[in-house]
Residue frames relative to the residue before (quaternion, step in Angstrom):
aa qw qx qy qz dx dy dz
X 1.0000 0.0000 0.0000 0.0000 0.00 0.00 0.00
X 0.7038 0.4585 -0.3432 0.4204 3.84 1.04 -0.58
X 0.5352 0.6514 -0.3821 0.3784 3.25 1.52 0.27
X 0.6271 0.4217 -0.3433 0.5578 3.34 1.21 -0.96
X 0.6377 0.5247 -0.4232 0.3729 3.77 0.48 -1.01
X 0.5922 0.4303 -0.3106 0.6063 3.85 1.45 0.14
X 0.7363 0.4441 -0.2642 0.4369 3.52 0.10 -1.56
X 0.4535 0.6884 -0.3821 0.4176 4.02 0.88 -0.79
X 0.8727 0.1482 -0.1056 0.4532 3.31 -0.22 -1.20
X 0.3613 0.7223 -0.3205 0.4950 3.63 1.22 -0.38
X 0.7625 0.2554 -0.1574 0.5733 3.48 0.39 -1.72
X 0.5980 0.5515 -0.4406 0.3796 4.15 0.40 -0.42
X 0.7626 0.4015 -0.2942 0.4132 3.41 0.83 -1.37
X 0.5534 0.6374 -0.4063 0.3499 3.50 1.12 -0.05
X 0.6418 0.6462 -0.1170 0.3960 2.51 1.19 -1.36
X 0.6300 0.6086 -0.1157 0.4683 3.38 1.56 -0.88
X 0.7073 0.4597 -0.1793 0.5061 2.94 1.35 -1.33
X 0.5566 0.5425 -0.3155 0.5445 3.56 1.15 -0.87
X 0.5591 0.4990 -0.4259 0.5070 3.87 0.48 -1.05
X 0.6906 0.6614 -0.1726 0.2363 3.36 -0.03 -1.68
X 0.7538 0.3404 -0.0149 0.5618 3.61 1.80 -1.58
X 0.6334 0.2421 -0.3630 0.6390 3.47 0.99 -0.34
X 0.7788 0.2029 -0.4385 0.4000 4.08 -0.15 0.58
X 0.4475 -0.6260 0.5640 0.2995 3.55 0.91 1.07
X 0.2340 0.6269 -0.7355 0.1058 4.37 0.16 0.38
X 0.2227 0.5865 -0.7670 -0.1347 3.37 -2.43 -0.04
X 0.8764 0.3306 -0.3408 0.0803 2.23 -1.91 -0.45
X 0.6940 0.1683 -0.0242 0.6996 4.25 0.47 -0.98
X 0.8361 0.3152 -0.2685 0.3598 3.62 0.03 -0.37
X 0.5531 0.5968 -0.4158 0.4062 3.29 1.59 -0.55
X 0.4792 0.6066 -0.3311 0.5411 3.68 1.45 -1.66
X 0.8139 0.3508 -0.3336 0.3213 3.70 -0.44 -0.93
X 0.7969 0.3322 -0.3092 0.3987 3.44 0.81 -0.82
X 0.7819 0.3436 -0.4298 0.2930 3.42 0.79 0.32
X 0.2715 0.7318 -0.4470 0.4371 3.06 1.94 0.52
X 0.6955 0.5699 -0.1726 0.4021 3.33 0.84 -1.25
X 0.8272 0.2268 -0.1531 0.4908 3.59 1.32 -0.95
X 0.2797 0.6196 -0.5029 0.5338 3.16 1.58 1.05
X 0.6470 0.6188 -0.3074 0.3224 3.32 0.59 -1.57
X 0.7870 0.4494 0.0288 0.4218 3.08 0.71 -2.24
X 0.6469 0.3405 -0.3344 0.5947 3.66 1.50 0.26
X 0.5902 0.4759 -0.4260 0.4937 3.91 1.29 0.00
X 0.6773 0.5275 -0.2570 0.4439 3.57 1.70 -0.53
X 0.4945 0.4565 -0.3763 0.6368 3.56 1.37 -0.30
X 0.7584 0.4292 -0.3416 0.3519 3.72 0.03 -0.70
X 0.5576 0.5898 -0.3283 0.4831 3.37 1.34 -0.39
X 0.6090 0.6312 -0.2158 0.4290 3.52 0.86 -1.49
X 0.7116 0.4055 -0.2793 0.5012 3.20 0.70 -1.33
X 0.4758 0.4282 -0.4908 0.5911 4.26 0.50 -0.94
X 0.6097 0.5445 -0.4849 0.3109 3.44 -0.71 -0.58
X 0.7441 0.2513 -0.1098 0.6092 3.62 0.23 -1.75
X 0.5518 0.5039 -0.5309 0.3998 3.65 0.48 -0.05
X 0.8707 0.3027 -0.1269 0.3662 3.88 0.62 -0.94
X 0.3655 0.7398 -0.2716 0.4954 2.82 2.16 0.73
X 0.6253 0.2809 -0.1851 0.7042 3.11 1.14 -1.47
X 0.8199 0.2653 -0.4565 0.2213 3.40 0.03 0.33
X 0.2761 0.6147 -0.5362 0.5083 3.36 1.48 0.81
X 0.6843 0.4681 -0.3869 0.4036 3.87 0.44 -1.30
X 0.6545 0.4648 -0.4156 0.4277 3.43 0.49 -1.06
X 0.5096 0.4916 -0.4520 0.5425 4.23 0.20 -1.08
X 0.7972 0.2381 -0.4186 0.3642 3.71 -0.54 -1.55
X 0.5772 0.5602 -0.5276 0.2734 4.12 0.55 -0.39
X 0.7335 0.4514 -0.2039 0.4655 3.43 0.47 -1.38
X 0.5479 0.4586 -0.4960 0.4934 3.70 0.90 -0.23
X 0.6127 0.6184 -0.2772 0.4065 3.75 0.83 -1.12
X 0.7051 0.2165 -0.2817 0.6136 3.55 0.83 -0.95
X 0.5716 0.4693 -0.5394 0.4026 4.03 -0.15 0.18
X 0.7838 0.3656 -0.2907 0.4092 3.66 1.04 -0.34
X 0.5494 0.5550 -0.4652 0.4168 3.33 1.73 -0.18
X 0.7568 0.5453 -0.2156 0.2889 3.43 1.13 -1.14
X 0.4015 0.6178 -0.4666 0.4893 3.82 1.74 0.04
């Protein structure tokens, strides 16, 4: 998971930058599309922490659960 939370934006901003040189874009459209794939790689990275500290809340709340069933 700490790979994509790296590799995620990494691969977009290439992706952006390559997009960016082979259609010679500026000005309004350049701003929007990498505004847009900033957004959408700070939102995938965000999504993913989430379920990362989820499953690792569940796991804590399990083993707290059996240490208290088993006293």
């Amino acid at each position: 998971m700490k790979t994509l939370k790296i590799g995620i934006p990494l691969i977009v901003a290439v992706i952006l930058v390559l997009v960016t040189e082979f259609t010679h874009m500026s000005g309004a459209p350049l701003v929007i599309m990498w505004v847009i794939g900033f957004l959408f790689s700070m939102i995938v990275t965000a999504v993913i922490e989430i379920r990362t500290r989820m499953q690792e809340f569940a796991k804590q709340q399990k083993e707290e659960k059996k240490q208290q069933g088993g006293k």
